[in-house]
C-alpha positions in Angstrom: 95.9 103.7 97.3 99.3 104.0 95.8 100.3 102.4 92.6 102.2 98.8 92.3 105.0 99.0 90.1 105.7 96.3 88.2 109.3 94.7 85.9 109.2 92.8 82.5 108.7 89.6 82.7 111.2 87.4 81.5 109.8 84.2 80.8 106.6 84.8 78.6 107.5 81.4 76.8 105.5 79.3 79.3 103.5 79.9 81.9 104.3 79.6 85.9 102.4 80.2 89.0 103.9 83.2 91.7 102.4 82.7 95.4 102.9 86.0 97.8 101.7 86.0 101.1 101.2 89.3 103.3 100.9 87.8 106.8 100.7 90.8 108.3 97.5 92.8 106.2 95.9 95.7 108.6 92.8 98.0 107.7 89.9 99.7 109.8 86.7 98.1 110.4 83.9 101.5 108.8 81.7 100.2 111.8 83.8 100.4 114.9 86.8 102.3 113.8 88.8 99.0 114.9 91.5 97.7 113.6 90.9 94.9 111.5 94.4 91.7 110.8 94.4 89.1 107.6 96.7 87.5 105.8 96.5 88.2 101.9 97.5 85.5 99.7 98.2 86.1 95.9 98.4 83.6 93.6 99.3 84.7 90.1 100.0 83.4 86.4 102.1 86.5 85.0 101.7 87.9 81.5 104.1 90.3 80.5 104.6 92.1 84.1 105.8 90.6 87.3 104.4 92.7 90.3 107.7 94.1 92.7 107.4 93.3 96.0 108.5 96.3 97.9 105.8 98.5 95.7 103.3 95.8 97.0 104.7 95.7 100.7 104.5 99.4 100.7 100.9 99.3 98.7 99.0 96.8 101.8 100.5 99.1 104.2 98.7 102.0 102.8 95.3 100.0 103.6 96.4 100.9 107.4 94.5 103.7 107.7 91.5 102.8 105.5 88.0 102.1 106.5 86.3 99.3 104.6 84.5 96.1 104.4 86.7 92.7 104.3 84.6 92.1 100.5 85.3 95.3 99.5 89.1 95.4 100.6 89.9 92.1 99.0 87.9 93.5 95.9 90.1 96.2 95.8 93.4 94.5 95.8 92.0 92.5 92.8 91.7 95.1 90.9 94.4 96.8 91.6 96.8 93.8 91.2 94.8 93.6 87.9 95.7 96.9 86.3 99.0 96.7 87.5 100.3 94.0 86.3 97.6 92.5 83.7 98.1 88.6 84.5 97.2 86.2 82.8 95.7 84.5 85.8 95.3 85.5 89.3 93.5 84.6 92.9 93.5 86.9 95.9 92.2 85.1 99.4 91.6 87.7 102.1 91.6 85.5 105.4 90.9 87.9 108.4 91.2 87.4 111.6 88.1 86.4 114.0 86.9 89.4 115.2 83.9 89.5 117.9 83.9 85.8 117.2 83.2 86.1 113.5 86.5 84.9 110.8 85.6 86.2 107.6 87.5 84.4 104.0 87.1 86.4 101.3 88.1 85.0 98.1 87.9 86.6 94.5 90.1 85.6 91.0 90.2 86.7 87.4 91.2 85.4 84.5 92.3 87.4 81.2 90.4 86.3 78.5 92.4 85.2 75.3 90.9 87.4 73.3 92.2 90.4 75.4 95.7 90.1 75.2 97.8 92.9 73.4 100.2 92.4 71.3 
């Protein structure tokens, strides 16, 4: 997976929530070589980077092509997302499609200890 380029963020004085939604998430199911739909939403508290959202359109359509478990895709993004853009807070829900009559929500966060933050 490609890299998600980030910009400064200009308001460090106070906190505020971003919400992205991807509507339109595709990957490969490793079992049946199907392809697999979700919607990823991002919710994010930003620290001193703000992710850019053409880097991010472009880094979920890289997952096109890639054959993993909806855990481990969500996981993924999560830490990607993290070392990109270090937030403060963030949430990634991973809400697939039903597939074979199965709908998988796959929901993972983390939150930057205060202790962690550089100066």
């Amino acid at each position: 997976m490609g890299l998600i380029d980030t910009f400064q963020n200009k308001n460090t004085k106070r906190d505020y929530e971003i919400e992205i939604s991807c509507p339109e998430f595709t990957s490969i199911c490793p079992k049946t070589g199907q392809p697999d739909f979700a919607t990823i939403h991002i919710k994010y508290i930003p620290d001193r980077k703000c992710v850019e959202l053409k880097s991010l359109k472009l880094y979920f359509q890289s997952y096109r092509n890639v054959g993993e478990f909806h855990e481990n895709v969500t996981n993924k993004i999560l830490d990607d997302f993290i070392k990109s853009c270090s937030p403060k807070k963030v949430s990634i829900i991973g809400d697939f499609n039903v597939r074979g009559g199965v709908k998988t929500i796959v929901k993972v966060e983390h939150k930057k200890s205060k202790n962690k933050r550089k100066t």
